[in-house]
C-alpha positions as CSV (number, residue, x, y, z in Angstrom):
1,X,140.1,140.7,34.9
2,X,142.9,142.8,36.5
3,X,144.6,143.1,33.6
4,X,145.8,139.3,33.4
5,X,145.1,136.4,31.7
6,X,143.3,133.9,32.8
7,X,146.4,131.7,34.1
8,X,148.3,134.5,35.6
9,X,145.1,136.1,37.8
10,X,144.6,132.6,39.4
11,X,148.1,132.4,40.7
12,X,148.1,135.7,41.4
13,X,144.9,135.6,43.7
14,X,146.4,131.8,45.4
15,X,149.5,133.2,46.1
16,X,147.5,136.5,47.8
17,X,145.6,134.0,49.6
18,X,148.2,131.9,51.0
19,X,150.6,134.7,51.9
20,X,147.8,136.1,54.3
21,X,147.6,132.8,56.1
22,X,151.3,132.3,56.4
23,X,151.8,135.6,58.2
24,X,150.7,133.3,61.2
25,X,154.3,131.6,60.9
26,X,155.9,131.1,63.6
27,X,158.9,133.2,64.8
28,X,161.4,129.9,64.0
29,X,159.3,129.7,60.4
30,X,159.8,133.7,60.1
31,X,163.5,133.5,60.8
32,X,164.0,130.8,58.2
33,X,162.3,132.8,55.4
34,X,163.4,136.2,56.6
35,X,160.2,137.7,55.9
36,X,158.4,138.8,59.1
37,X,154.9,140.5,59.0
38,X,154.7,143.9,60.7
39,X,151.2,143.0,61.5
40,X,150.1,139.1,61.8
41,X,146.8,138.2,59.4
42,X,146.8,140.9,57.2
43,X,148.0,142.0,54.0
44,X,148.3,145.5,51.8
45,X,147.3,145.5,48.6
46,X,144.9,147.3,45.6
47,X,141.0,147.4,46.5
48,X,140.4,145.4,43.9
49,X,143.0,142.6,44.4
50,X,141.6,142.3,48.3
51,X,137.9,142.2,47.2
52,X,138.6,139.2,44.5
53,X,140.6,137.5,47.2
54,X,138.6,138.1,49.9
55,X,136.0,135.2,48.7
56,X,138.9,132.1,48.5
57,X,140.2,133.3,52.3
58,X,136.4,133.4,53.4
59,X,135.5,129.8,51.7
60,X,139.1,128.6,52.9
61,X,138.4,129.5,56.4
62,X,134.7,128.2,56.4
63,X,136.2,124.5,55.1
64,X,138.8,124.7,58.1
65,X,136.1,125.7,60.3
66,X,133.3,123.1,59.8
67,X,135.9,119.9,60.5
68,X,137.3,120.8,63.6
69,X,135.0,118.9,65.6
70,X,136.6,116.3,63.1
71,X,140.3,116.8,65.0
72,X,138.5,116.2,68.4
73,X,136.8,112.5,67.3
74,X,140.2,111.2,65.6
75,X,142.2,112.6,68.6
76,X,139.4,110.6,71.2
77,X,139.7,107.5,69.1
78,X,144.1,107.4,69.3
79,X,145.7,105.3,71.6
80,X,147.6,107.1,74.6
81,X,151.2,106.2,73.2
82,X,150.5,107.6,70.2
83,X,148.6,110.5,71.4
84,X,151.4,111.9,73.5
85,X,153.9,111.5,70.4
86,X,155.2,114.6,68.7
87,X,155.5,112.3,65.4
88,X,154.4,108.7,65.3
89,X,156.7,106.5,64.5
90,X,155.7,104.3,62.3
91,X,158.3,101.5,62.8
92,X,157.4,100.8,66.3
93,X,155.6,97.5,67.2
94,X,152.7,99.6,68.6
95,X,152.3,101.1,65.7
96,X,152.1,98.4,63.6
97,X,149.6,96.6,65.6
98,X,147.1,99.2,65.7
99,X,147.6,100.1,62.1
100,X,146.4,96.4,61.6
101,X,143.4,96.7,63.7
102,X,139.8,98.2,64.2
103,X,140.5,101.0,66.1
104,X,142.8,102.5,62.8
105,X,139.8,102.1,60.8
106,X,137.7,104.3,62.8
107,X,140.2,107.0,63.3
108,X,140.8,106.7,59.3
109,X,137.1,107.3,59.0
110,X,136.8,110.4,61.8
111,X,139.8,111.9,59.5
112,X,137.9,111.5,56.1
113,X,136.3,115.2,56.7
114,X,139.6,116.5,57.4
115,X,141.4,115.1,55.0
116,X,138.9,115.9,52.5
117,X,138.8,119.6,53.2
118,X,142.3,119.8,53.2
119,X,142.7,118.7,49.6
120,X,140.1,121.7,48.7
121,X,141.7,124.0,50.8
122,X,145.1,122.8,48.8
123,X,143.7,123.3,45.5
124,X,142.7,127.0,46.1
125,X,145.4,128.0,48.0
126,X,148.6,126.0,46.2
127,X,150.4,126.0,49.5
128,X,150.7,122.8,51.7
129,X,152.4,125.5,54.7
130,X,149.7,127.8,54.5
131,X,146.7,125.0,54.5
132,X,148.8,123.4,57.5
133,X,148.3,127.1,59.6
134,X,144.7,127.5,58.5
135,X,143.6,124.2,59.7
136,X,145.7,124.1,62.8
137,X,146.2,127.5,64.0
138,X,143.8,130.0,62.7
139,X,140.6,127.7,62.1
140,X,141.1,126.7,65.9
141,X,141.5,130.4,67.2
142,X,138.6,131.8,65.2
143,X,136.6,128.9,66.7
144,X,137.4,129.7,70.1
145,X,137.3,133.4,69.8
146,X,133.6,133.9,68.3
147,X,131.9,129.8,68.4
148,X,128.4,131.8,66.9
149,X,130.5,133.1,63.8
150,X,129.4,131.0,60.7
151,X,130.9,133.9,57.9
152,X,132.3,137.1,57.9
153,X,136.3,136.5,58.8
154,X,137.6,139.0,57.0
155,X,137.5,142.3,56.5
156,X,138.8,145.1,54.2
157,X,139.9,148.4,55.7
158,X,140.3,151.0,52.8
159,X,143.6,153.6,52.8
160,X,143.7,157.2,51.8
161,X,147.0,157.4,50.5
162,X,147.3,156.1,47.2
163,X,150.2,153.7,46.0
164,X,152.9,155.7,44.8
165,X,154.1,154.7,40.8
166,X,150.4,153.9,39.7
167,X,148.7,155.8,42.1
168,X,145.9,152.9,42.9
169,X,143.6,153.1,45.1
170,X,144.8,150.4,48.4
171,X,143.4,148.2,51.0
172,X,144.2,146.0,53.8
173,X,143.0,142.7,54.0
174,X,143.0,141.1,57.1
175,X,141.4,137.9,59.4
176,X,139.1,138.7,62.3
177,X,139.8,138.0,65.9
178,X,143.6,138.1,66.2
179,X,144.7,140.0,69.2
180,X,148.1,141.1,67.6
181,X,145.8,143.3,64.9
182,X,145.3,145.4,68.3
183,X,146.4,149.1,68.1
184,X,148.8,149.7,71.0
185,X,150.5,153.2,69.7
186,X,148.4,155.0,72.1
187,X,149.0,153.3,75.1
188,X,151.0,155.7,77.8
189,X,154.0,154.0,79.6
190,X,153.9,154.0,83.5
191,X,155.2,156.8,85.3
192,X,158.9,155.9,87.1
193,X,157.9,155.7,91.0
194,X,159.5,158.6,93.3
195,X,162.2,156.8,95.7
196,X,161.6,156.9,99.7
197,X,164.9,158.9,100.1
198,X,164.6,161.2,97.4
199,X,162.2,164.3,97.6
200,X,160.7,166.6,95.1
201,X,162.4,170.0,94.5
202,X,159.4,172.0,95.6
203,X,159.2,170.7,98.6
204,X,162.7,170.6,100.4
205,X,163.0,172.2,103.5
206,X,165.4,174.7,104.3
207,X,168.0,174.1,106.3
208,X,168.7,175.0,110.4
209,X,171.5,176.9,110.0
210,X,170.0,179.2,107.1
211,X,167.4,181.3,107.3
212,X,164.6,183.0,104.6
213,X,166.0,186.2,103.1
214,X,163.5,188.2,104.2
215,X,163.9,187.4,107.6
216,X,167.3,188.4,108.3
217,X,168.1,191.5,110.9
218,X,169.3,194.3,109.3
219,X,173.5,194.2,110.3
């Protein structure tokens, strides 16, 4: 129960779920909100929190998963003018034509899977941003990364040190597959490249007019 009622745990664990997602923001997104990730697809939290959450991000993920072959079909069936639009406008005379016809019936039906998963996604997550990045962003890069992975796209990494005030027992919770999740602390910078005309110290020469010390003639 995590000490919560029933009403409070459920919006608790929705608005878990959707934070993770919107960690994916973009940096225009992150500088609106003023709340940028250190680490993109993953969130801290108790062991027991990440484990109850864990199974709404996996079933969120798996609905966003199954219809992208959907986004392919609709796209194939739009017409060229409106494919190459940023936002169809829907008072242009193009528009309108093809709304009226056949060809908006079949790309209403090619969207039905799409549309339908969305709503579920929406109704465990709460959040229209974050079921926007799963189905768009995340789904898609998942799907491209690993095409054989049907479950599995999280993962929960435990942490020694305990929260300080309660002293629980934390956890990261984090997606799969992003490249950003990518330890780079241990990468070694390149050395600075020696210039033509400038010579270590060991080596110089001496010069002409001077001679070892050990070679000079007694006076």
């Amino acid at each position: 129960q995590l000490g919560r009622s029933s009403s409070h745990r459920k919006a608790m664990l929705k608005n878990m779920a959707s934070s993770l997602f919107l960690t994916e923001r973009d940096e225009l997104a992150t500088e609106i909100h003023g709340n940028a990730p250190r680490v993109r697809r993953r969130i801290t939290t108790t062991i027991q929190k990440a484990k109850e959450v864990r199974s709404i991000v996996e079933k969120c993920i798996t609905l966003a998963r199954k219809v992208q072959p959907a986004y392919q079909a609709a796209d194939a069936l739009l017409p060229e003018s409106l494919r190459d639009a940023d936002q169809i406008n829907k008072q242009e005379e193009a528009y309108k034509v093809w709304r009226k016809s056949g060809d908006w019936q079949a790309w209403a039906a090619a969207r039905s899977p799409i549309v339908n998963a969305q709503r579920k996604a929406l109704q465990m997550l709460g959040s229209r941003e974050a079921v926007d990045i799963l189905f768009n962003d995340i789904a898609p890069a998942l799907l491209e990364e690993n095409p054989d992975r049907v479950s599995g796209f999280t993962r929960i990494l435990k942490i020694a040190k305990p929260r300080l005030g309660d002293n629980g027992t934390q956890a990261i919770l984090e997606i799969l597959g992003d490249k950003n999740n990518r330890d780079t602390s241990d990468s070694v910078a390149p050395a600075a490249p020696v210039l033509d005309d400038e010579a270590p110290a060991d080596d110089e020469a001496p010069a002409d007019d001077e001679a070892p010390a050990d070679d000079e003639a007694p006076a």
